[in-house]
C-alpha positions as CSV (number, residue, x, y, z in Angstrom):
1,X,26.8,-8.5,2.1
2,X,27.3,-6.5,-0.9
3,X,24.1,-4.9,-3.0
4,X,24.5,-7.4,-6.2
5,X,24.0,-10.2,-4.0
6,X,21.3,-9.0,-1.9
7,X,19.4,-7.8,-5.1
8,X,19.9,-11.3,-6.7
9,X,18.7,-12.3,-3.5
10,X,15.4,-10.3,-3.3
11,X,14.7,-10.4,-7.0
12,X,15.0,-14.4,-6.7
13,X,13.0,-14.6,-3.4
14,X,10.1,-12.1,-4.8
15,X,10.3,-9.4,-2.5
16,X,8.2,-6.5,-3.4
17,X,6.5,-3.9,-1.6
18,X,4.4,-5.5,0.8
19,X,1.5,-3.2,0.3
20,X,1.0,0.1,-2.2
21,X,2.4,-0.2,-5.6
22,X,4.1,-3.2,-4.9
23,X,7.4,-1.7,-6.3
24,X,10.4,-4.4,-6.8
25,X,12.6,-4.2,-3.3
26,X,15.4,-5.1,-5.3
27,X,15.4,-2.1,-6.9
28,X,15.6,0.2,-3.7
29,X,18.8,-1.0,-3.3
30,X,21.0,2.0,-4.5
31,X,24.3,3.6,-3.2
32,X,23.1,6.8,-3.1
33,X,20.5,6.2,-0.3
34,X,21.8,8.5,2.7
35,X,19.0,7.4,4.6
36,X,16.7,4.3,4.9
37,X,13.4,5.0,5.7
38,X,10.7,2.4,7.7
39,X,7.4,2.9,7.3
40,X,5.4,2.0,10.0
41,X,2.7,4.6,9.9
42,X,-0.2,1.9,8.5
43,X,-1.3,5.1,6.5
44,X,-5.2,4.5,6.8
45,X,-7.8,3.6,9.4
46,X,-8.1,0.6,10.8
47,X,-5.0,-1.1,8.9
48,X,-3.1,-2.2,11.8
49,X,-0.3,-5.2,10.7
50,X,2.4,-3.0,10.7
51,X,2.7,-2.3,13.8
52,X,1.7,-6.0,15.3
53,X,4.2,-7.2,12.7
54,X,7.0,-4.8,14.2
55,X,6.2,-5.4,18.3
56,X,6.3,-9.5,17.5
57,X,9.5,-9.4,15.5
58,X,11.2,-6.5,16.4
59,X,14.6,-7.5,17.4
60,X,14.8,-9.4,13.6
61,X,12.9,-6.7,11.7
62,X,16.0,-4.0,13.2
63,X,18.3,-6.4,12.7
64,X,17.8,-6.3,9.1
65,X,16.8,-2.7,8.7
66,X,20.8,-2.4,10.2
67,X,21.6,-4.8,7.7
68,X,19.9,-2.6,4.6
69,X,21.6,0.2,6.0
70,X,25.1,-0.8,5.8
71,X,24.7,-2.8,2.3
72,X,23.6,0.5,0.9
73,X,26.2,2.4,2.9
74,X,23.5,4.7,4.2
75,X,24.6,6.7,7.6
76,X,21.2,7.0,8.7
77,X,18.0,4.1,8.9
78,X,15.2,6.2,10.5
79,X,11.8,4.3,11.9
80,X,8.8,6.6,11.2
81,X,5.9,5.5,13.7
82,X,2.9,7.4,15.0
83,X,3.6,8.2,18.8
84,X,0.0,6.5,19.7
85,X,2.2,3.2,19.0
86,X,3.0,2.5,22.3
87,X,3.4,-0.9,22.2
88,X,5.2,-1.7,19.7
89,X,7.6,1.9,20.8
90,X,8.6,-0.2,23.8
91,X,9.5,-3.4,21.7
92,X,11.3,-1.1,19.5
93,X,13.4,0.5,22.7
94,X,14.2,-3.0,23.9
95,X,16.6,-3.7,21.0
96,X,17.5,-0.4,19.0
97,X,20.2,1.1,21.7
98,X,22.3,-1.6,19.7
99,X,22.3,0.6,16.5
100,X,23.8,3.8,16.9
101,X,23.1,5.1,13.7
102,X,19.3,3.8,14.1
103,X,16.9,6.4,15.2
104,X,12.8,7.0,15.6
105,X,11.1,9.6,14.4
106,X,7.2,10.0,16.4
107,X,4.5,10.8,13.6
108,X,1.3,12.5,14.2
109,X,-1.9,10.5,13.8
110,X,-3.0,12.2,10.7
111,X,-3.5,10.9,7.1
112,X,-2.0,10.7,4.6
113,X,1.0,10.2,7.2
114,X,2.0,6.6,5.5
115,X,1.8,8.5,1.9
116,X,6.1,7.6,0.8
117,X,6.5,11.4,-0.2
118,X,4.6,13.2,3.1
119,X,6.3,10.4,5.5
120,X,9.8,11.5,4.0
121,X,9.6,15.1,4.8
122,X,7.9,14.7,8.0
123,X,11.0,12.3,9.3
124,X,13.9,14.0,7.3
125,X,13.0,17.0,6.0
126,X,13.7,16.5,2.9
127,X,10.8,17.9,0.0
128,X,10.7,14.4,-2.9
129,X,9.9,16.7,-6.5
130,X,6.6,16.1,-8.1
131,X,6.9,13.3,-10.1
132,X,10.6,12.5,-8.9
133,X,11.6,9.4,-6.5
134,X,13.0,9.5,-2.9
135,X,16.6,8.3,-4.3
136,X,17.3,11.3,-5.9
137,X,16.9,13.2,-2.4
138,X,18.9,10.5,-0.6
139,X,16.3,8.2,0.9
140,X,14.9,4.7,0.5
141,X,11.7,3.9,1.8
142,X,10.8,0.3,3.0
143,X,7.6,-0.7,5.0
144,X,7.9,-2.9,8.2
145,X,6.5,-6.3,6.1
146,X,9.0,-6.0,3.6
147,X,11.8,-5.5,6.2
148,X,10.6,-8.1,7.7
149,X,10.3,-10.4,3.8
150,X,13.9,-9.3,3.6
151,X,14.6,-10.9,6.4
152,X,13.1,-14.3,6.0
153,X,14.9,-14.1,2.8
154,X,18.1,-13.3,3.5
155,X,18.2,-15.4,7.2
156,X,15.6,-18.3,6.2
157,X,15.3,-18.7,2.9
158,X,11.7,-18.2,2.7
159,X,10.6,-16.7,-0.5
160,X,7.3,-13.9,-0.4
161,X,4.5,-17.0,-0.2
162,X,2.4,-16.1,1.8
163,X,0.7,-12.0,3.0
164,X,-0.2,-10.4,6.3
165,X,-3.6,-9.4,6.0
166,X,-6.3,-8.1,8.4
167,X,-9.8,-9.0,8.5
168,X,-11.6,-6.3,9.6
169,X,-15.7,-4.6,9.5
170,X,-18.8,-6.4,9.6
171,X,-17.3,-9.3,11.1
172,X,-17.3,-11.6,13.8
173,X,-13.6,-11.7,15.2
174,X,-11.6,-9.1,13.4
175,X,-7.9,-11.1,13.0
176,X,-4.8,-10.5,11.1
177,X,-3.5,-13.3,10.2
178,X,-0.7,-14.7,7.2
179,X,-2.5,-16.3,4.5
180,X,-1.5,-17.8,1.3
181,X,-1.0,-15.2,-2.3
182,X,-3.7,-16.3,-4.2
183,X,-6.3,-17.0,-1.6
184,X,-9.6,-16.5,-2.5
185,X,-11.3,-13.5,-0.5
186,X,-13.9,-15.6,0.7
187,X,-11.8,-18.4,2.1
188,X,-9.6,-15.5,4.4
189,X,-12.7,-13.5,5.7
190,X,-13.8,-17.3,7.1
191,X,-11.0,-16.9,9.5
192,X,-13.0,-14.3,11.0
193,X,-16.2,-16.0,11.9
194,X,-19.6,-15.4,10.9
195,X,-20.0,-12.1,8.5
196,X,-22.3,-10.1,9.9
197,X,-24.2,-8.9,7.2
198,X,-26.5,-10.3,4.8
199,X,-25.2,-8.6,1.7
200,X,-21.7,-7.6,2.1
201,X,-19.1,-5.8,0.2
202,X,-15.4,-6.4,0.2
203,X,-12.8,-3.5,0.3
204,X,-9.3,-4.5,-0.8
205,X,-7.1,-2.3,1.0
206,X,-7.7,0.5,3.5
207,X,-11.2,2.5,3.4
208,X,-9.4,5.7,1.5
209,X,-7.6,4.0,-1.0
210,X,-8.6,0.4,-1.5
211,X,-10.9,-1.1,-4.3
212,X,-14.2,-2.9,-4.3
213,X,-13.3,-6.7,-4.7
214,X,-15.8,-10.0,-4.9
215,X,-15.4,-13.1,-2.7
216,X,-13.3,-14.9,-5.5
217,X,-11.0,-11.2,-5.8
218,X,-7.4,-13.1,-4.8
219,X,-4.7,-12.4,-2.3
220,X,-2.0,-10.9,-3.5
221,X,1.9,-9.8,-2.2
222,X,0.1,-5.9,-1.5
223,X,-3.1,-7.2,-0.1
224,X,-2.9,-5.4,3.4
225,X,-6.6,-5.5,4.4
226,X,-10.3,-7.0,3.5
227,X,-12.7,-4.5,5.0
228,X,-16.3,-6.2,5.2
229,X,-19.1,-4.1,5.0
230,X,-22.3,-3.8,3.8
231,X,-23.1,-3.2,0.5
232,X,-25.2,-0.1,1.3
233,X,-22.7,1.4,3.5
234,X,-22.2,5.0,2.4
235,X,-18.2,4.0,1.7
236,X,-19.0,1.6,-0.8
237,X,-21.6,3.8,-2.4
238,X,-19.0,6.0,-2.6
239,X,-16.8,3.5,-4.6
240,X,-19.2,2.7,-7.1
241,X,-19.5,6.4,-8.3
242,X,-20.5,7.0,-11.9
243,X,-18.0,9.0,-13.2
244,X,-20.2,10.8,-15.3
245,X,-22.8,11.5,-13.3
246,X,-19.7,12.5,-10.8
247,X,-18.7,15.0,-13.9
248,X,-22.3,16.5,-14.0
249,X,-22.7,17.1,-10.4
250,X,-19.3,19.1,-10.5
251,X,-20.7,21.4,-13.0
252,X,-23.8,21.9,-11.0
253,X,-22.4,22.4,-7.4
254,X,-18.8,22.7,-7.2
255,X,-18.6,26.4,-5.2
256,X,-14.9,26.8,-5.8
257,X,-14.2,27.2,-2.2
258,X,-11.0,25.7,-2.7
259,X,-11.1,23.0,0.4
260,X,-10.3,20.3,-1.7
261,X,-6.9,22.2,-2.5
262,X,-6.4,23.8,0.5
263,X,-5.9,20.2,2.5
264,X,-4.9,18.5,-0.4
265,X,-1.1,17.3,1.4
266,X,0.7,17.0,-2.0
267,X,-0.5,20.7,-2.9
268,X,1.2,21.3,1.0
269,X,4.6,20.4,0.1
270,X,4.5,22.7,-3.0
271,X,3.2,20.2,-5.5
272,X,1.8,21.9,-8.6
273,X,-1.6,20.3,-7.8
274,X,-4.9,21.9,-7.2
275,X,-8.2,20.2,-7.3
276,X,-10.7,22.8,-7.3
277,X,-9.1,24.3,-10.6
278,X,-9.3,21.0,-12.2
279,X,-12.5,20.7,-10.8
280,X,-13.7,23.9,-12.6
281,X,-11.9,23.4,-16.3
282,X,-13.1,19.4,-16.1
283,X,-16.8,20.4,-15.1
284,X,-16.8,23.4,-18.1
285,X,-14.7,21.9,-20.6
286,X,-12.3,24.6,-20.6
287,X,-9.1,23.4,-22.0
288,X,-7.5,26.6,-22.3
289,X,-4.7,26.0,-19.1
290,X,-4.0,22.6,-20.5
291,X,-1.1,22.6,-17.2
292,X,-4.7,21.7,-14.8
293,X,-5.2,18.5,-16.5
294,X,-1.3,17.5,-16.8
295,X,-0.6,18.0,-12.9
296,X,-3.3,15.4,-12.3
297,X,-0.5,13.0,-13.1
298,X,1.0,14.5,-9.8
299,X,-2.1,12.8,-7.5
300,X,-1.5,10.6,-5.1
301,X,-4.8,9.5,-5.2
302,X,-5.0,9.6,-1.4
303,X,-9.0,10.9,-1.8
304,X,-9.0,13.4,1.0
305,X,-10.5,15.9,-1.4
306,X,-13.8,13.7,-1.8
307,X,-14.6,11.5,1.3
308,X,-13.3,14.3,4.0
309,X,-12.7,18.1,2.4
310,X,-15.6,18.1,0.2
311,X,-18.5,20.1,1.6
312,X,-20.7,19.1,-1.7
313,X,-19.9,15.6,-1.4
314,X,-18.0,16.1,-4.8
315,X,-15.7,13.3,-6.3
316,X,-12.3,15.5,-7.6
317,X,-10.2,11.9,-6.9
318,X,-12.4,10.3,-8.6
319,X,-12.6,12.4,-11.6
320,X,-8.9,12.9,-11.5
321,X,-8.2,9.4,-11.5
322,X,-10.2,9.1,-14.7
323,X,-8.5,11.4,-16.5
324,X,-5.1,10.6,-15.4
325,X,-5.8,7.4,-16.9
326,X,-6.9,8.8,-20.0
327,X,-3.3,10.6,-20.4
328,X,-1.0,7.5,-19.9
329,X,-3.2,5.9,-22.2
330,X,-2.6,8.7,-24.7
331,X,1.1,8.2,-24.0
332,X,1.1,11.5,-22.9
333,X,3.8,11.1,-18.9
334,X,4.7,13.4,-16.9
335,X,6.6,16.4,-17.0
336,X,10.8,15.9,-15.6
337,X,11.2,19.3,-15.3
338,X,8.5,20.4,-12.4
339,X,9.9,21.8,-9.6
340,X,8.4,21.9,-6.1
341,X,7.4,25.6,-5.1
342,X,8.1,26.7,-1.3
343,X,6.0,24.4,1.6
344,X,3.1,25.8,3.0
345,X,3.6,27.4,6.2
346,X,-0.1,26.5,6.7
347,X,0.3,22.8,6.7
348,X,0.5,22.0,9.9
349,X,-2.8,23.5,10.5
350,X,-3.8,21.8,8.2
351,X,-3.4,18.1,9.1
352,X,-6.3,15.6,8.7
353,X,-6.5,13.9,12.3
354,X,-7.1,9.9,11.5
355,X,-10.0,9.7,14.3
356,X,-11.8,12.3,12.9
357,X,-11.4,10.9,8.7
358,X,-12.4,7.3,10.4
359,X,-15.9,8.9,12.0
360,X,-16.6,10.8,8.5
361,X,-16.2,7.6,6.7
362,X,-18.7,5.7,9.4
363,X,-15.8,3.4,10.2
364,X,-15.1,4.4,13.8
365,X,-17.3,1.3,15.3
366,X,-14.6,-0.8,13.1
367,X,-11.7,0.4,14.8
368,X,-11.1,-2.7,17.2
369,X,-8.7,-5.2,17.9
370,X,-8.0,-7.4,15.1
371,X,-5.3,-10.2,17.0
372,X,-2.1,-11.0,14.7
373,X,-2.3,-15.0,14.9
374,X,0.8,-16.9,14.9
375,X,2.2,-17.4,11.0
376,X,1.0,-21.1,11.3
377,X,-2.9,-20.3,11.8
378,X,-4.4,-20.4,8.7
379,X,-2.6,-23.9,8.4
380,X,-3.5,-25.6,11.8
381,X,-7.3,-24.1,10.4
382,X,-6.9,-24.9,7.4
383,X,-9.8,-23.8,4.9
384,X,-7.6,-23.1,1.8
385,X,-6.9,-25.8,-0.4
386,X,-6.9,-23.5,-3.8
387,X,-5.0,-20.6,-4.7
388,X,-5.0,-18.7,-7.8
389,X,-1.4,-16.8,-8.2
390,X,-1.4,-13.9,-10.4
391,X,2.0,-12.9,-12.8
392,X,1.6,-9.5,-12.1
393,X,1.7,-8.3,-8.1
394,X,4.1,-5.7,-8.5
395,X,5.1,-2.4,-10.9
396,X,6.7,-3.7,-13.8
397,X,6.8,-6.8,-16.1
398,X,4.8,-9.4,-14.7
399,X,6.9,-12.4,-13.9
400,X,7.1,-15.5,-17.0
401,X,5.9,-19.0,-15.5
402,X,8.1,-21.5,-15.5
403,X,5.7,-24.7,-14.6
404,X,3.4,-26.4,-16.8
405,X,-0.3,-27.7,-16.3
406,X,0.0,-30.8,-14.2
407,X,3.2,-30.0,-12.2
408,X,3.4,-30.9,-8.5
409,X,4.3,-28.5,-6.4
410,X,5.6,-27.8,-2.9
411,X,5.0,-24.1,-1.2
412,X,8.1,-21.8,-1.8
413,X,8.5,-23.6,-5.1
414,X,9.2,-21.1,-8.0
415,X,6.8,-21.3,-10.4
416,X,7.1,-17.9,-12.2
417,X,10.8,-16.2,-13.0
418,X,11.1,-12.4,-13.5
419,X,10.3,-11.0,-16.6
420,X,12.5,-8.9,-19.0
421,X,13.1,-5.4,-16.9
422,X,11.9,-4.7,-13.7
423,X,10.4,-7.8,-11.9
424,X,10.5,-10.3,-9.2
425,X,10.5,-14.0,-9.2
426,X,6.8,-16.0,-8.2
427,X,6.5,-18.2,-5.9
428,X,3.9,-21.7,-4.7
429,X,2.1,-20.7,-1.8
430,X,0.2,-24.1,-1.1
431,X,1.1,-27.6,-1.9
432,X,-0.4,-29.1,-4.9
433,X,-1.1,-29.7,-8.4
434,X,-0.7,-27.1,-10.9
435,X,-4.1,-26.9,-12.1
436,X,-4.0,-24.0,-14.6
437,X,-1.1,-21.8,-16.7
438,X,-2.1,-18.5,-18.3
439,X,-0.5,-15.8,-19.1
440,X,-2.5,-13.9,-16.2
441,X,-2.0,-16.5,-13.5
442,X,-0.9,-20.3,-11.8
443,X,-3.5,-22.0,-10.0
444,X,-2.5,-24.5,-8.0
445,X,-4.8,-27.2,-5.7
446,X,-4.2,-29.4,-3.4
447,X,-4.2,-33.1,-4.5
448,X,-7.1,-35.1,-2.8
C-alpha cells in the first residue's frame, strides 16, 4: 500500500492518537521515518490497556506495525515495552520471529518512560530538539491502540467509534473495557460496580497528567482512563490548586534546592528547561532573563517537579502551565533555533521508579487488576443509550459535521468530515437519532 492511500485511509476512518494529544495518524505517515516507534510503555500508574490490548491482539497489532513499516519505507519498527510486561513479552515472541526487521527494546519501570521524546532516546538513541518532532531525527512514534485502530481500518473497515478505557480507583471491579466516544463518565464507571465512595471525583487520564472531569465529562478518541477517587483524596486536592495562592507559596518557601530541575527528564536530555529558576523569577517578578519564562514552552507537563521532587509541596507544573498559556495566547511560540545541550551523565541515577511515584501519590492500593472485557461488553450490558460526540478530539481543526438535527444514524456512520488543515473525519458511535448539531458537538440517542 502506498502512503497517499493509507493517509486517505486514516484521515477518512478518524485515526488519531489514541491517547496524549491526540495528534492526526495520518500525518505520521512520512518517508523520512527510519524507524517506527510502538509505544507500549502505558507512561503512568495504573494505566494498563496497552499492554492488555497488545497480549490479546498481538499477532494483528505486528502485523500492521510491519505493514507501517514498509509503507513508510522505514528499515527499522522497534516495540518499546517495560521488561515487568511479561505477558504480553511472551505473546509478542509468539509472532514477531516473522519480522526480521522487527525488534524489542525492554524499558525500565520509571516515569516519564511513555513521555514520545524520553521513549525515543531510551529505544534509539536518538536526542528529539526542544521544541522539534521525532521526524526530523528519523522516527515515528505510534501507541499500541492506534496500531491496533490502523488496523481495524485498513483490514475491517471499522472507523475510531468506539475507546479503550480503564476503570480504575474507588471502585468496585476495576475493568477496561471499549466504550462508545461520547459516553458520559457516569454511564462507563457503572461498568465497574458500585463506587465506593460517597463523594467521588473523576480523573480523566492517568494520576500525573490527567484532568479533573464531572460524571457528564465525555469519552473521547484519547480517553485512556477514569480514575475514581474521593474528592478529598490528596491527588485531587492537588488538581484543584489556586494558582495564585500556588504563586504566593513559591515566594514564601521555594529553597532553591534545585530538585525540581535536577529530575526534571526533559532538563536530562539537555532541554533548556529548569524549574527552580523559573520558580525563583515567577515568585519575585524578575523579568530580567526573559529566556526562563520562554523555555517553559519546552515542558512536557509531565508534573514530576510538584507531586514527586518537590520537598515543599510546591506547584512549578502548575505555575508553568499557566504561564505557558499566557504566551501562546500572546502569540508569542516557541523558539526554532534551540538546540539540545550534551545529556546528563547523571540521568540514569536519576530515574523516577513508577512504584515508588504511585505510593507518593496514595495510589498504590489502586494498582490492581482491571480485566480487558471482550469489545462486545458494554453492548451485551448495555447502559449507554446517549452519546455526546465532540468536533474537536485531536490537534488541529476540529472536524465540520456533515449531519443535520434529526438524522438517523447507524454506528460507524460519518457524521463529521475533516476540517480545512490538519484533521480527521468523525464518526457515530451508537445507533440513533441525531438529537443535537453544534459547532462543539453531535449528540446522538437511541430511538425508543
Amino acid at each position: 500500500m502506498d502512503i497517499a492511500t493509507l493517509k486517505q485511509i486514516l484521515q477518512n476512518e478518524g485515526v488519531a492518537g489514541a491517547g496524549g494529544a491526540g495528534f492526526p495518524t495520518y500525518a505520521k505517515l512520512d518517508e523520512r521515518a527510519e524507524i517506527i516507534l510502538m509505544n507500549c510503555a502505558e507512561c503512568e500508574p495504573l494505566l494498563k490497556l496497552h499492554r492488555q490490548l497488545l497480549e490479546h491482539h498481538a499477532e494483528e497489532i505486528l502485523r500492521t506495525f510491519q505493514v507501517i513499516a514498509q509503507t513508510v519505507g522505514a528499515s527499522e519498527a522497534v516495540i518499546g515495552i517495560k521488561r515487568e510486561y511479561k505477558a504480553t513479552l511472551k505473546a509478542i515472541d509468539r509472532y514477531i520471529d516473522a519480522y526480521p526487521n522487527m525488534r524489542v527494546q525492554l524499558l525500565d519501570s520509571a516515569y516519564p518512560m511513555g513521555d514520545e521524546v524520553v521513549l525515543i532516546y531510551e529505544a534509539t538513541g536518538r536526542v528529539i530538539r526542544p521544541g522539534g518532532l521525532p521526524i526530523e531525527e528519523g522516527v515515528a512514534v505510534f501507541n499500541v491502540e492506534t496500531v491496533y485502530n490502523i488496523y481495524r481500518a485498513v483490514e475491517q473497515n471499522i472507523p475510531v467509534q468506539d475507546k479503550l478505557v480503564s476503570v480504575v480507583g474507588e471502585v468496585e471491579y476495576p475493568i477496561t473495557l471499549r466504550v462508545p466516544i461520547g459516553a458520559a463518565v457516569r454511564d462507563v464507571v457503572a461498568y465497574a460496580g458500585e463506587t465506593k465512595v460517597k463523594n467521588p471525583a473523576y480523573l480523566i487520564g492517568g494520576p500525573m497528567m490527567g484532568n479533573l472531569g464531572d460524571e457528564n465529562t465525555t469519552v473521547t478518541k484519547t480517553t485512556n482512563a477514569i480514575i475514581v477517587l474521593d474528592k478529598n483524596h490528596s491527588l485531587i486536592q492537588r488538581k484543584n490548586r489556586n494558582t495564585a495562592i500556588d504563586l504566593k507559596r513559591a515566594a514564601s518557601s521555594c529553597c532553591q534546592c534545585e530538585t525540581c530541575t535536577s529530575l526534571c527528564p526533559r532538563h536530562a536530555l539537555g532541554h533548556p528547561i529548569e524549574p527552580h529558576k523559573f520558580m525563583r523569577s515567577a515568585a519575585n517578578q524578575d523579568f530580567q532573563d526573559t529566556n526562563v519564562f520562554i523555555n517553559t514552552m519546552f515542558c512536557s507537563s509531565c508534573g514530576l517537579c510538584e507531586n514527586f521532587s518537590c520537598p515543599q509541596g510546591l506547584a512549578p507544573r502548575t505555575l508553568i502551565t499557566e504561564y505557558k498559556n499566557g504566551l501562546r495566547k500572546a502569540g508569542v511560540k516557541p523558539p526554532a533555533d534551540v538546540q539540545s545541550s550534551a545529556v546528563l551523565k547523571s540521568r540514569e541515577y536519576r530515574k523516577v521508579p513508577e512504584e515508588r511515584l504511585a505510593a507518593r501519590l496514595g495510589v498504590s492500593k489502586y494498582d490492581v487488576d482491571a480485566p480487558l472485557q471482550p469489545d462486545a461488553f458494554w453492548k451485551e450490558n448495555c447502559q449507554i443509550h446517549k452519546v455526546k460526540i465532540r468536533l474537536s478530539q485531536h490537534i488541529g481543526a476540529p472536524a465540520v459535521a456533515c449531519v443535520e438535527k434529526g438524522a438517523v444514524v447507524k454506528a460507524g456512520d460519518k457524521i463529521a468530515e475533516p476540517g480545512k488543515g490538519l484533521s480527521v473525519a468523525i464518526h457515530a458511535s451508537i445507533d440513533g437519532v441525531v438529537q443535537e448539531v453544534t459547532s462543539e458537538y453531535i449528540t446522538i440517542a437511541e430511538s425508543k
